[in-house]
C-alpha positions, 0 to 999 in steps of 0.5 A, a space after each residue: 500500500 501507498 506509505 502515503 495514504 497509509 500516513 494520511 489515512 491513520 491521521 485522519 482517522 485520528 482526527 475524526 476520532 476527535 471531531 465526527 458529530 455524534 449521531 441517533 444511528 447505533 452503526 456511526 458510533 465511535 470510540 473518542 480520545 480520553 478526556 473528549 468532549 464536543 466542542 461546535 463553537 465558531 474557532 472549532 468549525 474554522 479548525 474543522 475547515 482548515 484542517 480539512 483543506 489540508 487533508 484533502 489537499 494531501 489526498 489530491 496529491 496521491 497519484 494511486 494510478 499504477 497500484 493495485 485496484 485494492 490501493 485505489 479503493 483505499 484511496 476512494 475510501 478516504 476521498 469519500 470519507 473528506 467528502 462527507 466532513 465537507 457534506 457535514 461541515 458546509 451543505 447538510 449544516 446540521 449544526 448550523 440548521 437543525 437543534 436536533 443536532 445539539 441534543 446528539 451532540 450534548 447527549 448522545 455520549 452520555 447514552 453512549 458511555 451507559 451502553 456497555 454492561 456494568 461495572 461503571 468503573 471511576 473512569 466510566 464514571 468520570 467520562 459521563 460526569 465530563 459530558 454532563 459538565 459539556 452540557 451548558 456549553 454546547 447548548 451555548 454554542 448552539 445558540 450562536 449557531 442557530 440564531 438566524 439559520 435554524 430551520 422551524 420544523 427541526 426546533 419544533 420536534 427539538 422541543 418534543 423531545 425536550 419537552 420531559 428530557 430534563 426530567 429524564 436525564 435526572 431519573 436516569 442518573 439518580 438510578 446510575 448513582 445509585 449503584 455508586 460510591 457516595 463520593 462519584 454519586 454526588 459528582 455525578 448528581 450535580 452535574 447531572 443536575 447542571 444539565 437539565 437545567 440547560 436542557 429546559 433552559 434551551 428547550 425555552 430559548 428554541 420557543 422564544 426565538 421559533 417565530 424567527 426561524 425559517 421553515 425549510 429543512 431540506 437540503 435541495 437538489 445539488 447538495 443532495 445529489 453531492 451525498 448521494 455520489 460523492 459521499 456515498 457514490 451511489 450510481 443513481 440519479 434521484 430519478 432512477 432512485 425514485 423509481 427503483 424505490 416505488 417498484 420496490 414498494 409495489 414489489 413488497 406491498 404484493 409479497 406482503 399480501 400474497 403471504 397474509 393471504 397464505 398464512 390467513 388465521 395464523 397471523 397473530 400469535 401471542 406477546 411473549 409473557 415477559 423480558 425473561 422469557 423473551 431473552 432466554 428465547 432470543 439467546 436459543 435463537 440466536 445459536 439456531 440461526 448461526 448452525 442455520 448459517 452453516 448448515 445450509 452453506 451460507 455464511 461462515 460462523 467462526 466458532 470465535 465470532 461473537 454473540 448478538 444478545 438480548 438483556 433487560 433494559 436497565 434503569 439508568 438507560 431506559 428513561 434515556 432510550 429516545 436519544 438512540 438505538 439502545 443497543 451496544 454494538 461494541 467496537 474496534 477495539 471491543 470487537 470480541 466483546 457480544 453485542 447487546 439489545 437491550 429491551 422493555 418489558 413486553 406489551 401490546 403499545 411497544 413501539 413498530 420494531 420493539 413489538 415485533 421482536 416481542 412477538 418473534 426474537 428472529 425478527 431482530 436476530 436477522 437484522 441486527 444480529 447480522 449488523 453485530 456480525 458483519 461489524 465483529 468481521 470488519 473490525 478485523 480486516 487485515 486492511 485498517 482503512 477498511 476498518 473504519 470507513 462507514 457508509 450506512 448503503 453497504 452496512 444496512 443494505 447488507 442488514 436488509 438483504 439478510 432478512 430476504 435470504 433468511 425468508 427464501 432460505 426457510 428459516 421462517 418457515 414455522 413463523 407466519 408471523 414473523 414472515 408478516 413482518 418480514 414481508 411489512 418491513 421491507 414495505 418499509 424500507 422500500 417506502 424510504 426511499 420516497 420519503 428519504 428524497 422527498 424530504 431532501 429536495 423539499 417535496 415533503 414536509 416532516 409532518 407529511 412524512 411521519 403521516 406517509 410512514 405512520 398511514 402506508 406502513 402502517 406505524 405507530 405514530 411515535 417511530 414515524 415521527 422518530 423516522 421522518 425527523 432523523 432522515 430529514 436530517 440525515 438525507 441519503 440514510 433513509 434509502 440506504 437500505 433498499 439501494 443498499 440491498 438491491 447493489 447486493 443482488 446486482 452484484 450476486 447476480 453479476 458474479 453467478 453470471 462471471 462465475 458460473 457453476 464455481 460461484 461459491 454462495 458462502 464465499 460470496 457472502 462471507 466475503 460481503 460481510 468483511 468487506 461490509 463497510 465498502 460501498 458496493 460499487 467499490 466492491 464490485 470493482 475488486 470483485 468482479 473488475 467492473 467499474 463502469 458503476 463507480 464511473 456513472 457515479 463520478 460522471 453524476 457527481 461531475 454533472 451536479 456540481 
């Protein structure tokens, strides 16, 4: 490999380690540098720039031309990676435009450091205690940011989720102190205290100024068409996505239906009785689906690969669940560690995807234990670069596409309700797609797009609002999982064309699940040697600029 990309490669990461905005999406976290803490104030982001301008100057400097295609894609790897600190910094804005963003920034490490299972050790301890005093100068930072550019409909849902936030953080630490010395619960407790007084004081500031703010949210066509190439170099102009999306939707709205109709008086089992039952059921699953795996010669279960795990959702969490995906899908450095989902206790109001699982583990099983898998895989990649990129196409296309082999290659088959919900979520995912660019180029507003989810799924209205806010904010995330796992196909159908009768299904996936933080057009250039997919996505990005 090129010393000089290794070089460049290693510093930026480090550097991103320092300064990647924290985000609801369990597949971006990142472990930070000890004694870190956010910091969005106007000197930070003209550093962000500064030092930006200089990495990307150094990238383009490289001249990869002569190395291996392996090389190449490590170089188109970090020039996505710049390319997307530039999307964050400079078109999406988040931390100019959205308030949402502040509540990640500010909270977000405090659920992420309560994730790993106890003991909460004094570093532990000490880290969240950093965070919570962070609290009042982010919220601070974010009022010099906003003022003037933040987008009305962001700070009206910033204000939902901070309407009882305060009351949150406060119970949650009173459980998390609870378990510790007198000493550290005190330190924990007043600074705990300390932030909720800046989230309610915030919570104000957003109602006070809300008159003031625009109304648009979305990013508009050439910003939008920059993610969509340059960042995530999906091959697709919006049109053709818009397409294959409502396809998809006509495709999973027909499966769904013809299944319902099979499966009539079947549909509707009960709840499991309790969290206990449903954890013990979720670990015998789990071991199923991975002799499941092997048996039918699909993916590689090495007997070192760590287990994705149900547990019961503490209280110290629970109160705080809102702020993201509460589970802990471990890391680099914690890739042997299993990776836990916490959960409630189950009921008939559960939230879309909390109900299904209370209904059939698997559900969760094929979906994020396959995100557990494939992350535990990439982490150890002989290559380093490749162990921390990320672009969600590839990680959740992956994700998405494992629920359909799991339904065609039976393991459903004694579950019809499962296979309904199966079959519903990827009505789901499909209907993304729309939602994901109509909310990106201003077709939708977020009240129409939580109304779409909740009315065409359909969904509680809870997760539709959660859905619509997060991919307005987020756009390119919402269709990432049905473009995600229609590239997966193309390019399996592509490699049994190539390959014939030596097409290997097992060493095709288990090379897609090491490779699963690689955009599929990169992929498909070092697998098959085919890189007219990458050349339409650089053509699109020339055309949008």
């Amino acid at each position: 490999m090129s010393s000089a990309l290794t070089e460049l490669a290693e510093e930026f990461w480090c550097w991103r380690a320092s300064t990647q905005p924290e985000s609801y999406d369990d597949l971006t976290r990142i472990e930070r540098p000890q004694d870190w803490t956010g910091d969005w104030s106007a000197d930070a982001v003209a550093a962000r720039r500064r030092r930006l301008s200089a990495f990307a100057e150094r990238h383009r400097r490289l001249d990869l031309s002569a190395e291996p295609v392996a090389v190449q894609v490590d170089g188109r790897l970090i020039r996505s990676a710049l390319s997307r600190v530039r999307w964050e910094l400079d078109l999406l804005r988040g931390w100019q435009r959205n308030p949402c963003f502040y509540i990640d920034q500010a909270l977000i490490p405090v659920f992420n450091l309560l994730l790993a299972p106890p003991p909460f050790d004094d570093r532990r301890v000490q880290a969240i205690v950093r965070q919570l005093i962070a609290t009042p100068i982010l919220f601070a930072q974010a009022r010099d940011n906003l003022a003037g550019h933040a987008a009305a409909p962001f700070a009206r849902y910033a204000m939902r989720l901070l309407d009882r936030a305060d009351e949150d953080l406060t119970t949650a630490m009173h459980a998390l102190a609870a378990m510790l010395p007198p000493e550290p619960a005190q330190r924990l407790l007043a600074a705990a205290f300390a932030a909720a007084r800046a989230l309610a004081a915030f919570r104000d500031w957003l109602g006070e100024l809300l008159e003031s703010f625009g109304q648009d949210t979305s990013v508009g066509a050439s910003s939008f068409a920059y993610f969509l190439h340059r960042v995530a170099l999906l091959p697709y102009p919006v049109q053709q996505l818009r397409t294959m999306g409502r396809q998809e939707t006509d495709r999973a709205i027909t499966v769904e239906a013809v299944l319902r109709r099979r499966f009539t008086g079947r549909l509707r089992p009960g709840l499991i009785a309790d969290a206990a039952e449903q954890i013990a059921r979720q670990h015998q699953d789990e071991l199923a689906v991975r002799r499941f795996y092997t048996e039918r010669g699909l993916l590689s279960q090495p007997e070192a690969l760590r287990h994705y795990r149900f547990a019961p959702i503490p209280p110290y969490l629970a109160p705080l669940s809102w702020l993201g995906i509460p589970d802990d899908l471990t890391s680099p450095q914690r890739r042997d560690d299993d990776a836990v989902r916490y959960i409630p206790r189950p009921g008939p109001a559960l939230p879309y995807f909390e109900y299904a699982k209370a209904l059939d583990p698997l559900t969760a099983i094929v979906h994020e234990g396959a995100h557990a898998q494939q992350l535990a895989l990439s982490w150890r990649h002989a290559d380093p670069i490749r162990r921390h990129y990320y672009d969600s196409a590839p990680n959740e296309g992956i994700a998405f596409y494992n629920e359909e082999l799991m339904l065609t290659s039976g393991l459903f088959d004694d579950a019809p309700a499962s296979i309904a919900f199966i079959a519903n979520a990827q009505r789901l995912r499909a209907l993304r797609v729309e939602i994901d660019i109509g909310l990106a180029l201003g077709d939708l507003t977020l009240d129409q797009a939580a109304d779409r989810l909740a009315d065409a799924v359909p969904m509680d209205r809870q997760t539709a609002w959660q859905g619509a806010a997060f991919f307005a904010g987020n756009p390119g995330q919402g269709l990432s999982y049905q473009i995600g796992k229609l590239q997966i196909t193309e390019l399996l159908a592509d490699s049994v064309r190539d390959l014939g009768d030596a097409f290997d299904l097992r060493a095709f996936h288990d090379r897609l699940w090491r490779e699963g933080n690689v955009p599929l057009v990169l992929q498909r250039w070092e697998l098959l040697g085919r890189r007219g997919r990458l050349d339409d996505a650089d053509r699109l990005a020339t055309e949008a600029r």
